[in-house]
Structure formats: C-alpha cells, structure tokens
C-alpha positions in Angstrom: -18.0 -35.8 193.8 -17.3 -35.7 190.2 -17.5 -31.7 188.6 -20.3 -31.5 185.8 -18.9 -31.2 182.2 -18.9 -27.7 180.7 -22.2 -26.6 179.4 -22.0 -26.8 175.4 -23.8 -23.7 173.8 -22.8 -24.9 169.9 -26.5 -25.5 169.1 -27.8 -22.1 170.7 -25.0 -20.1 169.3 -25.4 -21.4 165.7 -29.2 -21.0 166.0 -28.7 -17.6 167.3 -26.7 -16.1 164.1 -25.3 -13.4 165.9 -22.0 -13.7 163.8 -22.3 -12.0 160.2 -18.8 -13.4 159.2 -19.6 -17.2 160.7 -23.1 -17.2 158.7 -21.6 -15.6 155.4 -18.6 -18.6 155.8 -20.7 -21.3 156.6 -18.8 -21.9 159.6 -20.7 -23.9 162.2 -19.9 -24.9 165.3 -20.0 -28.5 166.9 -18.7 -27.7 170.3 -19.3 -24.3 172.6 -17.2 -24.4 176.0 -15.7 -22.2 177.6 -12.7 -24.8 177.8 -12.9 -25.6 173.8 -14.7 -24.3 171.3 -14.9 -26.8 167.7 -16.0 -25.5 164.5 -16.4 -26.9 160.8 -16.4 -25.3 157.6 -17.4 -26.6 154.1 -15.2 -24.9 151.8 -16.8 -23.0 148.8 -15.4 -20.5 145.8 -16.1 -17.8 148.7 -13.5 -19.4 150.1 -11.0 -19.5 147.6 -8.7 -17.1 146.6 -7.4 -16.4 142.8 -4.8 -19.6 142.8 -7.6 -21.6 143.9 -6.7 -22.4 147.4 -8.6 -21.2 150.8 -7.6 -17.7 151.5 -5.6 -17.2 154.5 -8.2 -14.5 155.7 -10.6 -17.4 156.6 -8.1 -19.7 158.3 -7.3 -16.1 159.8 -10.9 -15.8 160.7 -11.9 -18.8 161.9 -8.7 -18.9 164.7 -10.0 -15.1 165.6 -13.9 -16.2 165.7 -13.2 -19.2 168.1 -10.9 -18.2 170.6 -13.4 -15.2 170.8 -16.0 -17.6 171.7 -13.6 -19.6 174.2 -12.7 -16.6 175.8 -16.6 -14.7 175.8 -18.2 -18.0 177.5 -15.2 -17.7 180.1 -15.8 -13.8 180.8 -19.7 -13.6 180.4 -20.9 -15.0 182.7 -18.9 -12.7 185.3 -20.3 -9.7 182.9 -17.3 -8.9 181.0 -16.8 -8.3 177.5 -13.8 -9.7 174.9 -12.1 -8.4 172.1 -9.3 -9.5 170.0 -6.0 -7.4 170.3 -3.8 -9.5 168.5 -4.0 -12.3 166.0 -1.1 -14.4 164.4 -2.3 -17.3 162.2 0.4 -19.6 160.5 -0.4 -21.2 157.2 0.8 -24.6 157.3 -1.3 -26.6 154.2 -2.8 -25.1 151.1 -6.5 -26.5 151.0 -8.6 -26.4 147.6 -11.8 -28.3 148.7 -13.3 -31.1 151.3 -14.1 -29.8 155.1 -12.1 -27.7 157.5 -12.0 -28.5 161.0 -11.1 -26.3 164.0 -10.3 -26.6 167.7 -9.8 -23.5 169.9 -8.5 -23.9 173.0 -7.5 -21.8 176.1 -3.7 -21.4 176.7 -4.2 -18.3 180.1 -6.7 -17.1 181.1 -6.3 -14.0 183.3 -8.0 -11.1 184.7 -7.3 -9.0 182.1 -6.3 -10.9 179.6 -6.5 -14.1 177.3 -4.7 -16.1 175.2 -6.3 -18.9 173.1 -4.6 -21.7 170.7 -6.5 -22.9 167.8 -5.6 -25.4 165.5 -7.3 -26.1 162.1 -7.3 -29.3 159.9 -8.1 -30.8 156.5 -10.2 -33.7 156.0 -7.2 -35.7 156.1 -6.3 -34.3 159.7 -3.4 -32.9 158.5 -2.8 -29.3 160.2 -3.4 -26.8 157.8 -2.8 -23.5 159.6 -2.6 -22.4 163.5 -2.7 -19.5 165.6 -2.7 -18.4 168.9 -5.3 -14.8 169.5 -4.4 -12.7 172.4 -8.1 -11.1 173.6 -8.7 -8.2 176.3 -11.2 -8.9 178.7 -13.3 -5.8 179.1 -15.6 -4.4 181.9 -19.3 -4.4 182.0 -18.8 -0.5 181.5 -16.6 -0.3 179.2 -16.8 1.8 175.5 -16.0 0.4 172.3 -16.8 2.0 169.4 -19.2 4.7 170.6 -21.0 1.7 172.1 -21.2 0.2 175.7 -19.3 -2.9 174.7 -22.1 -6.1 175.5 -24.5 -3.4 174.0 -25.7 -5.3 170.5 -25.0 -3.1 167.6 
C-alpha cells in the first residue's frame, strides 16, 4: 500500500499571516511540508540595499523562515516547539530585480535537534545564495522569552 503524500499547509499558512517578517517581505509560500517547504519572493526597493542589489539579510531571512517551517510541521504535531540556533547563509549571485525562489529541505532530523538545507534561486535558476539553519527542538513546557514557547505572543 502506497504512503499518502505529505499534507501541504502553504495555503493555510499564508492565509494565516502569523509571520510579521514573511508578510512585510512579500514572501509567500507555494509548498508547506514537513519534508520541503518552497517559497517565492517578488523583489522590491525594500529589498534592496544601497548598491542596489537584494540585501543579504533577506536571503538570510528567507533560509531562516523556511527551514523553521520544515522543522515546526516536523515537531508540532508531537507538541514541540522550534527555534533557530544557528544560521549560515552564503551569497552566491547578486540579484537586483525579477522573482526569488526558495526550497528548504530537511538534512537530520533528530530528537533534539535539526538541520535544514535551503537553496534560493533567480528567475534564471541560477543559485543565488544557500544556507544550511541548525534549529532546537523544544518541549511543550519549555520558556522562551518570559513566554511558554507555542504560547502566541
């Protein structure tokens, strides 16, 4: 018997807008797994940094935001909780304009911990920066912030 394809939560997620950052970037998702998580952006001047290109804190951003998706549709539903402890995003392209694409996939997934890969390209296909996010998987008890972590701010 053939195992049913992940459920895809892109539609719910972006109607949701419970990402400040993804709805002040524009960043929308097309795909919501917890095997892959796909995003596009349309790039903007608020996007742009002062030689004109995209600013590495939104490639930076968008490997962070995914791979936190990947990993939080992994852990949720076992009532865990998922933060980022480590980032590293290489910047492969300058971009000015067009559409950037992302893919976010998992690399290990442990008990503890995760590590996601995500890729991002022009509208070309050519890679313009990668990353690979580290993410601790948290407890259903656990304190972040002066706040239980799942707890909505």
């Amino acid at each position: 018997m053939a195992e049913a394809p992940p459920e895809d939560l892109a539609a719910a997620l972006n109607a949701a807008g419970l990402d400040g950052w993804m709805t002040a970037m524009g960043l929308q998702l097309t795909r919501a797994t917890r095997d892959e998580v796909e995003a596009e952006l349309t790039i903007g001047p608020q996007h742009r940094q002062a030689y004109g290109i995209v600013h590495g804190g939104v490639h930076a951003g968008i490997v962070e935001t995914l791979a936190s998706i990947g990993a939080a549709l992994h852990a949720l539903p076992e009532g865990r909780s998922i933060v980022g402890v480590e980032n590293h995003t290489s910047f492969l392209r300058a971009v000015r304009s067009g559409r950037l694409r992302a893919v976010a996939r998992p690399i290990d997934r442990g008990r503890r911990t995760q590590v996601w890969e995500v890729s991002v390209h022009d509208d070309d296909g050519r890679l313009c920066a990668s990353g690979r996010v580290r993410l601790l998987v948290l407890e259903p008890d656990a304190v972040l912030a002066g706040q239980r972590a799942g707890a909505p701010g």
